[in-house]
C-alpha positions, -999 to 999 in steps of 0.1 A, spaced: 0 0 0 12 33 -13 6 65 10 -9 100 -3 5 104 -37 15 139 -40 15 162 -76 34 149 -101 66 143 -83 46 115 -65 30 107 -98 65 100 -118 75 79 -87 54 54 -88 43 53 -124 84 46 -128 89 24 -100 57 -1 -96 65 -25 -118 97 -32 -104 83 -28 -66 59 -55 -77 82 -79 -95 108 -75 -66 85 -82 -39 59 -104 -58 31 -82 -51 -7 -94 -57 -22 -63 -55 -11 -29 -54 -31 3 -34 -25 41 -32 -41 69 -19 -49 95 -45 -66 126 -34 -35 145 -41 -26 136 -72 -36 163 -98 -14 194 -86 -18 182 -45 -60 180 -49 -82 155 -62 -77 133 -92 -85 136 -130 -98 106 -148 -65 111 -173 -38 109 -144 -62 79 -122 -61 56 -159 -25 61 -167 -20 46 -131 -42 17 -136 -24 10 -168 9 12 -149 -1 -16 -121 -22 -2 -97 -55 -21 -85 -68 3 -67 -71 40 -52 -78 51 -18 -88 87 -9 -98 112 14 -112 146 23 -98 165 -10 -109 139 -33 -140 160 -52 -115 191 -50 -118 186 -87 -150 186 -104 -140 161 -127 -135 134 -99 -176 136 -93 -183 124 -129 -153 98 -133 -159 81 -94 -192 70 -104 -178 50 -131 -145 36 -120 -154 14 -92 -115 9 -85 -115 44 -70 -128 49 -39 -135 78 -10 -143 79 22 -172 56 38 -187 72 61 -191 104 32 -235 114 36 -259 90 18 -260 96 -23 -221 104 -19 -210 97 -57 -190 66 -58 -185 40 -33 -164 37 2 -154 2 -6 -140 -22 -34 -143 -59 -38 -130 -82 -62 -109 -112 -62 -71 -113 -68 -55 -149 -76 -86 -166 -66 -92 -148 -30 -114 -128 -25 -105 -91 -13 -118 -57 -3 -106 -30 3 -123 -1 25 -122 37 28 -124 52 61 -123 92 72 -118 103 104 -136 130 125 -113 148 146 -98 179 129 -114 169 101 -147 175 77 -180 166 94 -186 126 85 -208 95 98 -195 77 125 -166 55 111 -164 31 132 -202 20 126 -196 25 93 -166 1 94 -189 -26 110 -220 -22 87 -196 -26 58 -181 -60 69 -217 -74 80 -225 -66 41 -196 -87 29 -197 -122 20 -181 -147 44 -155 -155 17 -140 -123 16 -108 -135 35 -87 -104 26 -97 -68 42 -77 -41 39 -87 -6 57 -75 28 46 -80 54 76 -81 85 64 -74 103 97 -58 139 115 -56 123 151 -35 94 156 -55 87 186 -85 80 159 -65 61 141 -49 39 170 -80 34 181 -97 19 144 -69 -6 147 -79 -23 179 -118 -17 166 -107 -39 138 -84 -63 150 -91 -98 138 -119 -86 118 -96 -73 93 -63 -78 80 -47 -45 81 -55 -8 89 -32 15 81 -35 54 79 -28 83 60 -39 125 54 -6 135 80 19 129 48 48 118 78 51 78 80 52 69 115 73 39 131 46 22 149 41 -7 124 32 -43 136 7 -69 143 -16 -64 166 -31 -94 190 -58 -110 167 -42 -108 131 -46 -74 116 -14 -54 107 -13 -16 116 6 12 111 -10 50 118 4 65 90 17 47 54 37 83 45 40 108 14 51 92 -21 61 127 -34 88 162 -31 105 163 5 120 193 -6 89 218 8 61 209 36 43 177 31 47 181 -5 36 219 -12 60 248 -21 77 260 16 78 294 2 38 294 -5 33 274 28 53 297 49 39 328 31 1 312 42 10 308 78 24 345 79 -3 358 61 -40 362 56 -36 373 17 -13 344 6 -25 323 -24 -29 288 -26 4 266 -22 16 248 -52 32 216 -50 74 211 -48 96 194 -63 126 174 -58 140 153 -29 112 126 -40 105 93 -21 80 67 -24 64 55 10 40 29 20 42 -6 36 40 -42 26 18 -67 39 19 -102 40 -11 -123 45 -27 -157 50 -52 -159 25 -67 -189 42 -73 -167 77 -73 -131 63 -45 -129 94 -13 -110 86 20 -123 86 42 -95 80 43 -59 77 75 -36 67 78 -1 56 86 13 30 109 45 21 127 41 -9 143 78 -26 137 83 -58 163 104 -80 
């Protein structure tokens, strides 16, 4: 699992580097967040289909994810991106994705947290309505919590644990340290990381960031550049338990 892809530093990163992160660590099925990935906000069907063509399965996202008004249109119709869950009723798009991947069945769920962040449903209801709805056989469930607080975060782990097999968080764009497998079988980590420009603050220009901290006139921050990594984690998992095995972090520069 990739964390928030960031502008088209992040972009370049992992359209140049997934197929060799897959081959190297024989990977079944490859997620990323993407509600930064068309200049830091939302997505554009262009830029989400060139990543699908490239290896990934499926996209996570978050609270800037209809940012764009193109993302409203192309989420209705590209069930392999996803936002938030617990988003109000008639939401375009879906909170979750299902599907099988070498003859397991997976899903993958979209979670948004509530502290610090845009009013939302109750996720942690939402998280147990969603696997009541899936079928037994869905051995594989991976959770994406989109959270501020790492308090909120921490806390959807144990909600989850042995219920699904990993829940890992992004938003903060700064990969925590904190990864391991918790008591009944679900791997955590509170936050996967950027995949994008270390060279400014979480991605964005320091000079515009700085200038909007010191001022109430400053324009929007564009993205940086430079000083690119890719973060994320790998998970291993028993498809027979939905338990993990394994997960490792991932923070690979990329020149």
């Amino acid at each position: 699992m990739i964390g928030d892809v960031v502008a088209k530093p992040g972009r370049i990163a992992v359209l140049e580097r997934i197929q060799d992160l897959r081959e190297q660590h024989q990977i079944d099925l490859a997620i990323m967040n993407a509600e930064n990935l068309a200049g830091g906000f939302s997505v554009t069907p262009p830029l989400c289909e060139e990543l699908f063509a490239h290896g990934i399965d499926v996209m996570t996202s978050g609270n800037h994810i209809f940012d764009k008004k193109e993302a409203i249109d192309y989420i209705k119709k590209q069930p392999r991106l996803i936002r938030p869950a617990n988003y109000p009723p008639h939401t375009p798009g879906s909170g979750a994705w299902a599907g099988e991947i070498n003859g397991t069945r997976v899903a993958v769920i979209n979670l948004m947290g509530r502290i610090f962040m845009p009013p939302s449903d109750d996720p942690f209801r939402i998280a147990n309505e969603i696997l009541q709805s899936l079928p037994e056989n869905t051995s594989v469930r991976l959770v994406d919590m989109h959270a501020e607080a790492t308090s909120e975060k921490v806390a959807m782990g144990w909600h989850l644990d042995g219920r699904v097999s990993a829940v890992v968080g992004t938003h903060t764009h700064v990969q925590t340290a904190d990864e391991r497998i918790l008591p009944q079988g679900t791997a955590y980590l509170t936050d996967l990381g950027m995949t994008g420009s270390y060279a400014g603050v979480i991605g964005m220009n320091k000079s515009d960031v700085l200038a909007r901290f010191t001022s109430v006139t400053a324009r929007r921050a564009e993205h940086s550049s430079g000083q690119v990594r890719i973060c994320g984690a790998l998970i291993d998992i028993d498809e027979s338990t939905g338990h993990a095995r394994k997960i490792e972090r991932v923070n690979l520069a990329h020149d």
